[in-house]
C-alpha positions as a Markdown table, in Angstrom:
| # | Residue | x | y | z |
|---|---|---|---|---|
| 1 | Unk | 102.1 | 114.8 | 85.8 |
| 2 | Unk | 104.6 | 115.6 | 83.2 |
| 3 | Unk | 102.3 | 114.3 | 80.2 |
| 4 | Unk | 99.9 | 116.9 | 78.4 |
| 5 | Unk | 96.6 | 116.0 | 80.2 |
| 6 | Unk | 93.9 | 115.4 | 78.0 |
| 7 | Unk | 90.7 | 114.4 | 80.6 |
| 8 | Unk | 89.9 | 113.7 | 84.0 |
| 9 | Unk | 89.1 | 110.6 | 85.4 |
| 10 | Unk | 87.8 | 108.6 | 88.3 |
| 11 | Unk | 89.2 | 105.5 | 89.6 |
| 12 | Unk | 87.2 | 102.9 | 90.2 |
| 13 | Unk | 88.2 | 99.8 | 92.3 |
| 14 | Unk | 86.6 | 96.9 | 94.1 |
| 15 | Unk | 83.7 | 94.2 | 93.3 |
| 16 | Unk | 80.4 | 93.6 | 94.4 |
| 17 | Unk | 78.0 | 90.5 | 93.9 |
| 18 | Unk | 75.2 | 90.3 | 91.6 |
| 19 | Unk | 72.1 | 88.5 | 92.0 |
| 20 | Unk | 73.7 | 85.7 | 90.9 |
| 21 | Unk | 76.7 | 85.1 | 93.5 |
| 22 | Unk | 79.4 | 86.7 | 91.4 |
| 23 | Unk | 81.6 | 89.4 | 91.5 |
| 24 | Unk | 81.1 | 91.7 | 88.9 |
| 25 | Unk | 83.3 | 95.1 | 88.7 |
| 26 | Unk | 81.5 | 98.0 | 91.2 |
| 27 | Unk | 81.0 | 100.9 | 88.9 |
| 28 | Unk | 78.6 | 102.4 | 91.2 |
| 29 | Unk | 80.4 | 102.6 | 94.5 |
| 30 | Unk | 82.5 | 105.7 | 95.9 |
| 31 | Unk | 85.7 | 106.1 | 93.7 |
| 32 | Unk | 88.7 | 105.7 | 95.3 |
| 33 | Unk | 89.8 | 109.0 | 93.7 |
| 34 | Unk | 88.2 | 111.6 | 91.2 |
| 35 | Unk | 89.2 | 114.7 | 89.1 |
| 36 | Unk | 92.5 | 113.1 | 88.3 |
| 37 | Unk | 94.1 | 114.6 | 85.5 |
| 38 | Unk | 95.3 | 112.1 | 82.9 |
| 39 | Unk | 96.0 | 111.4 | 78.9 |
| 40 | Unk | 94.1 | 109.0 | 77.5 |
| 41 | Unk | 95.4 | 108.2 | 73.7 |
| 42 | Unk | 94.0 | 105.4 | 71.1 |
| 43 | Unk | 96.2 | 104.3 | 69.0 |
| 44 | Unk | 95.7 | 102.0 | 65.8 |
| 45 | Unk | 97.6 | 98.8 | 64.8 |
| 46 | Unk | 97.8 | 96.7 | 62.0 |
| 47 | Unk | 98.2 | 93.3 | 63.0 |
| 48 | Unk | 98.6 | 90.1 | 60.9 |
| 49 | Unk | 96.2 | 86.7 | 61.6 |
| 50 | Unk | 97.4 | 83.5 | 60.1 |
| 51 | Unk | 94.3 | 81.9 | 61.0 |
| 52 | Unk | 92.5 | 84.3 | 57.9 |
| 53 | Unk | 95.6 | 85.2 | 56.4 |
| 54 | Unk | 94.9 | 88.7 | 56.6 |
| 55 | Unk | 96.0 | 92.1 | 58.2 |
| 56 | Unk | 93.4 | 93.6 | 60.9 |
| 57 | Unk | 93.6 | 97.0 | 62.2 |
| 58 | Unk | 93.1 | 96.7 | 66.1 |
| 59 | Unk | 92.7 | 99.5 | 68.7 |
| 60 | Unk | 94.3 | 99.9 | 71.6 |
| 61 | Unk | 94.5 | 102.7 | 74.6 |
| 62 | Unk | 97.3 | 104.0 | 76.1 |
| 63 | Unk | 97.3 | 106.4 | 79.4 |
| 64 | Unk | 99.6 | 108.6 | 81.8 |
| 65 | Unk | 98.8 | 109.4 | 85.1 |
| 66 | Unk | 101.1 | 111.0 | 87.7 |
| 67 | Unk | 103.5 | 109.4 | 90.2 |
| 68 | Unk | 101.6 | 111.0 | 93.0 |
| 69 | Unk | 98.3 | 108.7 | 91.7 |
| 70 | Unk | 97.6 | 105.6 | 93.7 |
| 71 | Unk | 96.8 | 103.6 | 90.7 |
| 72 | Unk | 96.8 | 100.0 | 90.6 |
| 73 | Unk | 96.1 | 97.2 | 88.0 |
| 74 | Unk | 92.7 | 95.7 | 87.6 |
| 75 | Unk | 91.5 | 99.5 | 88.6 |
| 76 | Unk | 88.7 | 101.0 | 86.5 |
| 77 | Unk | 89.4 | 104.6 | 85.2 |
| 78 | Unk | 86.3 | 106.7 | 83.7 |
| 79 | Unk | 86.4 | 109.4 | 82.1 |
| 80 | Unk | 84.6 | 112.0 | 83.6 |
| 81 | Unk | 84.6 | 113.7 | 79.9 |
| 82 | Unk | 83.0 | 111.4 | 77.6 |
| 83 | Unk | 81.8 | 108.7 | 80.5 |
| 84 | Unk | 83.8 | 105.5 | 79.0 |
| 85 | Unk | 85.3 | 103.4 | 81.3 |
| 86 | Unk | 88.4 | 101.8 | 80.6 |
| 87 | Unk | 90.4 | 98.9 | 82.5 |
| 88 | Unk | 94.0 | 99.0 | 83.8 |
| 89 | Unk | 96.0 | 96.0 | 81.9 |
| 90 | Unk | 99.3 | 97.2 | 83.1 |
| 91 | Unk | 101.6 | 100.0 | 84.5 |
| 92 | Unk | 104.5 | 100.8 | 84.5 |
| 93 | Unk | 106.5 | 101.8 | 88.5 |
| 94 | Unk | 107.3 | 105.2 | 88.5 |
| 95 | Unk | 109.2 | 105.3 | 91.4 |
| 96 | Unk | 111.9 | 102.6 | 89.7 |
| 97 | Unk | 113.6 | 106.1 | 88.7 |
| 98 | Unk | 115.2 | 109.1 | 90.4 |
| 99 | Unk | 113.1 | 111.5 | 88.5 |
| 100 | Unk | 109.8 | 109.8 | 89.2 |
| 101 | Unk | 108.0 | 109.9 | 85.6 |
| 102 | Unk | 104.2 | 109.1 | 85.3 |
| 103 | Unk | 102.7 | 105.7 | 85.2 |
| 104 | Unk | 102.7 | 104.5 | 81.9 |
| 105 | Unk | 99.0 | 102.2 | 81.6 |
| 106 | Unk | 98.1 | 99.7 | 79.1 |
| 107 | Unk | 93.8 | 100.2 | 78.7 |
| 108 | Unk | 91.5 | 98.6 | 77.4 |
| 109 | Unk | 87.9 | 99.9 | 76.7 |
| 110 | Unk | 85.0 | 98.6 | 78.4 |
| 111 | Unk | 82.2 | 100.7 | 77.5 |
């Protein structure tokens, strides 16, 4: 990982069904990894809505993880630090270079 690591985290992956019949995210299961190092980073921006013709500030979550990680979208990462669980929007490939940077996630916090 070439980023500046600023937790650990588990990745959490796969559904299970609730008492109802539906799939609901498996928080609970065996991770598919654990003690992975990675940079979790919120960041603020100031968005406008026409709707209220107004300027909100709205959070968002940015992440690294190394190359070596097998990460994929949809996964569940928790930090092991603080115990909030965020969900991967998107990622960027890694291996589309010859120097093999970290994946570059888009998060968004779930609890």
């Amino acid at each position: 990982m070439r980023a500046v690591a600023t937790t650990t985290v588990s990745i959490l992956r796969g559904t299970v069904t609730d008492g109802y019949g539906d799939a609901v995210d498996d928080n609970t299961g065996t991770p598919a990894a654990t003690g992975v190092p990675a940079s979790i980073l919120e960041q603020n921006r100031r968005v406008f809505l026409p709707a209220e013709q107004a300027y909100r500030i709205v959070r968002t979550y940015a992440g690294r993880v190394g190359p070596e990680i097998d990460i994929r979208k949809d996964d569940r990462l928790l930090d092991e630090q603080i115990n909030i669980v965020y969900l991967v929007i998107d990622l960027s490939d890694p291996h589309a270079s010859v120097m093999h940077p970290d994946y570059q996630l888009q998060l968004s916090r779930t609890t």
